[in-house]
C-alpha positions in Angstrom: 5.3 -22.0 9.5 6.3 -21.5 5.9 6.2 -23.0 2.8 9.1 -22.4 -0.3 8.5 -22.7 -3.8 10.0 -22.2 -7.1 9.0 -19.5 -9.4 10.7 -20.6 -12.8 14.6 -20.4 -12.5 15.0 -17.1 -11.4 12.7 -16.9 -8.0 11.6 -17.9 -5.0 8.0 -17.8 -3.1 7.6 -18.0 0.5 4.6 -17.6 1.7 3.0 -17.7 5.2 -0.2 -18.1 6.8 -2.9 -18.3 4.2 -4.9 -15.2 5.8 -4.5 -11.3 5.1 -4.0 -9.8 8.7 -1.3 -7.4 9.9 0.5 -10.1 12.1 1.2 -12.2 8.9 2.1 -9.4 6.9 4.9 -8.5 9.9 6.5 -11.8 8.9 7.0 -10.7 5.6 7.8 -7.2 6.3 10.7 -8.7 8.7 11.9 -11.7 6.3 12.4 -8.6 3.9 14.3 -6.6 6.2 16.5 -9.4 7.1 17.5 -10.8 3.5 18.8 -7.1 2.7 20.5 -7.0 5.5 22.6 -10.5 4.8 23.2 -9.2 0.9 23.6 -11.9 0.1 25.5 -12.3 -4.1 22.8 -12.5 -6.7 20.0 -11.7 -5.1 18.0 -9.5 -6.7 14.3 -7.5 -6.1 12.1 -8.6 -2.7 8.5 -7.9 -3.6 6.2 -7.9 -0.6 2.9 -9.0 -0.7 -0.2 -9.9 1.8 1.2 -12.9 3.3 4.4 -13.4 1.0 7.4 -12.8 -0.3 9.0 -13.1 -4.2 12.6 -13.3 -3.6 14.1 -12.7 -7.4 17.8 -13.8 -7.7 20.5 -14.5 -10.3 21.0 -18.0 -11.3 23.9 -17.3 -12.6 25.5 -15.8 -9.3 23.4 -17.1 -7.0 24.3 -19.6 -4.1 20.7 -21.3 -4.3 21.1 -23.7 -1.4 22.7 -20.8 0.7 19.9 -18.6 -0.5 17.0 -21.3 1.3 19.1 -21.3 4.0 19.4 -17.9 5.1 15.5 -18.3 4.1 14.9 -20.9 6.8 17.4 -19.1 9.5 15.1 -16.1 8.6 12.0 -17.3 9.3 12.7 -19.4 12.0 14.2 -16.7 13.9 12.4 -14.1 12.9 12.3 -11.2 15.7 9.2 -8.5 15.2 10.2 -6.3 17.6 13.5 -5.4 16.4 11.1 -4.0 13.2 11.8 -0.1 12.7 8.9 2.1 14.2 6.3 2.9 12.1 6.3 5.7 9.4 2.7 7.9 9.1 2.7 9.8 5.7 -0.4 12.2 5.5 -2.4 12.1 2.0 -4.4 15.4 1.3 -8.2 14.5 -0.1 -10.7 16.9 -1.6 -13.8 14.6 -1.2 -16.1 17.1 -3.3 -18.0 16.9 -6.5 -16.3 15.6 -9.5 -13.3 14.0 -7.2 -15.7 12.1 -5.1 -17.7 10.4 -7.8 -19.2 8.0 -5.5 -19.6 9.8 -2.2 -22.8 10.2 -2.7 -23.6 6.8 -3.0 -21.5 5.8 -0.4 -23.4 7.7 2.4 -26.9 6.1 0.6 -25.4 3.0 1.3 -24.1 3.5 4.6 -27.1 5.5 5.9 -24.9 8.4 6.9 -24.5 12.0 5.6 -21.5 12.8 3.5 -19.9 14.5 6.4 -19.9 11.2 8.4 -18.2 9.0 5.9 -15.4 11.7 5.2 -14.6 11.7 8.9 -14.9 7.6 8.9 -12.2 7.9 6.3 -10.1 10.6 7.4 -9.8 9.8 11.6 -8.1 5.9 10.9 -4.1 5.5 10.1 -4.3 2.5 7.4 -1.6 -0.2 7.4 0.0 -0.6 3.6 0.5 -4.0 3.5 1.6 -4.3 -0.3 2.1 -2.7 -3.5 0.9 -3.7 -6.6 -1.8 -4.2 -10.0 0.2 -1.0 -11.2 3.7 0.8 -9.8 3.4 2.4 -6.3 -0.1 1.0 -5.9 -0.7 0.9 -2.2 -3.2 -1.9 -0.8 -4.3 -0.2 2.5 -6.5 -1.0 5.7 -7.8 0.2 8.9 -9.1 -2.0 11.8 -12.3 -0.3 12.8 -15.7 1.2 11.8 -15.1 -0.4 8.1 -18.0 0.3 5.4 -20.4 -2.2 4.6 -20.3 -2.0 0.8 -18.0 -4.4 -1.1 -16.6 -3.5 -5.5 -19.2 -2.2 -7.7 -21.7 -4.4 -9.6 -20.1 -3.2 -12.7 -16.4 -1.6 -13.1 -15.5 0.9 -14.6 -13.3 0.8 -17.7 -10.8 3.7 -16.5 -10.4 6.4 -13.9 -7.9 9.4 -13.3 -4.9 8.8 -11.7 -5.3 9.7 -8.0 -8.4 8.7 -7.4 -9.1 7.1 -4.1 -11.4 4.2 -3.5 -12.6 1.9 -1.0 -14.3 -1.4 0.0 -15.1 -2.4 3.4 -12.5 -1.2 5.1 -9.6 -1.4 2.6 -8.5 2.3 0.5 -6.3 2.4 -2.4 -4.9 4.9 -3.7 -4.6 5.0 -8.1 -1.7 5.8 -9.1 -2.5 6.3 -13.3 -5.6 6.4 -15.0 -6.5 2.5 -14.8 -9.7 0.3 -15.1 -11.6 -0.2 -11.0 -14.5 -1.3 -9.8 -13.6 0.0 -6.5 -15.7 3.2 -5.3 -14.3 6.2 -5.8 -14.7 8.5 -2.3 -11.5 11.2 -3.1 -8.7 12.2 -5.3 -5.7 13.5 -3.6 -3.2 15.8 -5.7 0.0 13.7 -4.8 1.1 11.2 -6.9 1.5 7.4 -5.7 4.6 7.0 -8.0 6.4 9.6 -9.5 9.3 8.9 -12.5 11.3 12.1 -12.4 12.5 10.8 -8.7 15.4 8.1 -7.7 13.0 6.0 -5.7 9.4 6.7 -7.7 7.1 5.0 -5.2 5.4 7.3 -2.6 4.6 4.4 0.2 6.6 1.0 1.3 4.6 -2.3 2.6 4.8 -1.7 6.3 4.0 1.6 6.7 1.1 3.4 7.4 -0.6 6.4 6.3 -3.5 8.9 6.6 -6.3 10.7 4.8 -6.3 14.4 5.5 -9.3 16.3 4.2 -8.1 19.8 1.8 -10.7 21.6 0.7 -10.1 22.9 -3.4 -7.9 25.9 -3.1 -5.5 23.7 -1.1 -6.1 20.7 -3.9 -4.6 23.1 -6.3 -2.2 24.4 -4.3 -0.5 21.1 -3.4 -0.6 20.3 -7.2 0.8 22.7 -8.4 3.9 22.1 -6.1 3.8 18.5 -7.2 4.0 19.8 -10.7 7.2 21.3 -9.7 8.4 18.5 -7.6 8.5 20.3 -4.7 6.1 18.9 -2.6 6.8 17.4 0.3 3.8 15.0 2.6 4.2 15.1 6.2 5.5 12.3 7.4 5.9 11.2 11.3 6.4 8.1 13.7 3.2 6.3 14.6 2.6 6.3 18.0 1.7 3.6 20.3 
């Protein structure tokens, strides 16, 4: 089931199940992956989201009625297992003083030591179902053990670029220095989108990745070769 709207002149919405789960988020991943493979003339940008798809196109060159079409044939045969296997990219953390603002906090909360909730965050592969509030900003989740803790009661008006945070069982990672009322339990050293490259955005909706703890020599290390832009994250297929 789908439903197909208008988005002004130059766009269409489809959107699936009203839920955020990675089943629904499959749909979209595959309706994407099948509309760039038909290229079809003046269609434009496919933005992923939770449990949709913005599908910009050209009215001016744009077969419009072909384009909902392919949309219906898309979604009605829709085949998840044809789906590329799954990409893990590892994200170095320091989780220590002034990059883990809220760590503290967080294991208050939690009634755990700081050692526990670094391990909670570091032993789970998150899904990235979307990007988005800013360029290369990855919404990720895992499936287990989530925290019990929700935003903060009050945000804060900006923090650095790299910072990551967490709710429940979702992590983000900030790619500039932005306003969140997310907690803030790392920074990694790599950035989430990065100009000076042809394709600037570290992650794609579909993948997964992984927190890997660094303690601060490494931190430095690692940016200091992303200074250079010679850094490169170990990447791998997800097993299973």
């Amino acid at each position: 089931m789908y439903t197909l709207h208008d988005v002004g002149d130059q766009a269409l919405l489809v959107e699936f199940e009203n839920e955020i789960s990675m089943e629904v988020n499959r749909k979209v991943v595959a309706l994407k992956r099948a509309l760039e493979e038909r290229r079809l003339p003046g269609v434009g940008e496919l933005i992923p989201t939770y449990r949709s798809l913005v599908i910009h196109y050209d009215p001016l060159t744009a077969d419009l009625d072909g384009l909902r079409q392919a949309i219906d044939q898309g979604v009605k045969h829709l085949d998840l297992s044809s789906l590329p296997k799954s990409i893990v990219t590892e994200i170095p953390v320091l989780y220590e003083g002034e990059y883990a603002l809220d760590l503290e906090e967080i294991a208050r909360i939690e009634g755990k030591t700081e050692e526990e909730i670094i391990r909670i965050h570091s032993q789970s592969d998150y899904y990235v179902y979307m990007l988005g509030f800013a360029p290369g900003h990855p919404y990720t989740a895992r499936f287990e053990n989530p925290f019990s803790f929700k935003r903060r009661e009050t945000p804060r008006v900006r923090i650095p670029g790299g910072s990551i945070v967490v709710q429940l069982g979702l992590s983000d990672i900030i790619p500039f220095d932005q306003p969140c009322g997310w907690n803030i339990i790392g920074t990694t050293p790599i950035l989430a989108c990065d100009y000076r490259k042809k394709n600037p955005f570290l992650l794609k909706a579909g993948q997964w990745i992984r927190y890997v703890p660094v303690d601060k020599a490494e931190f430095m290390d690692i940016k200091r070769q992303v200074e250079l832009g010679c850094y490169q994250p170990k990447t791998y297929e997800k097993e299973g």
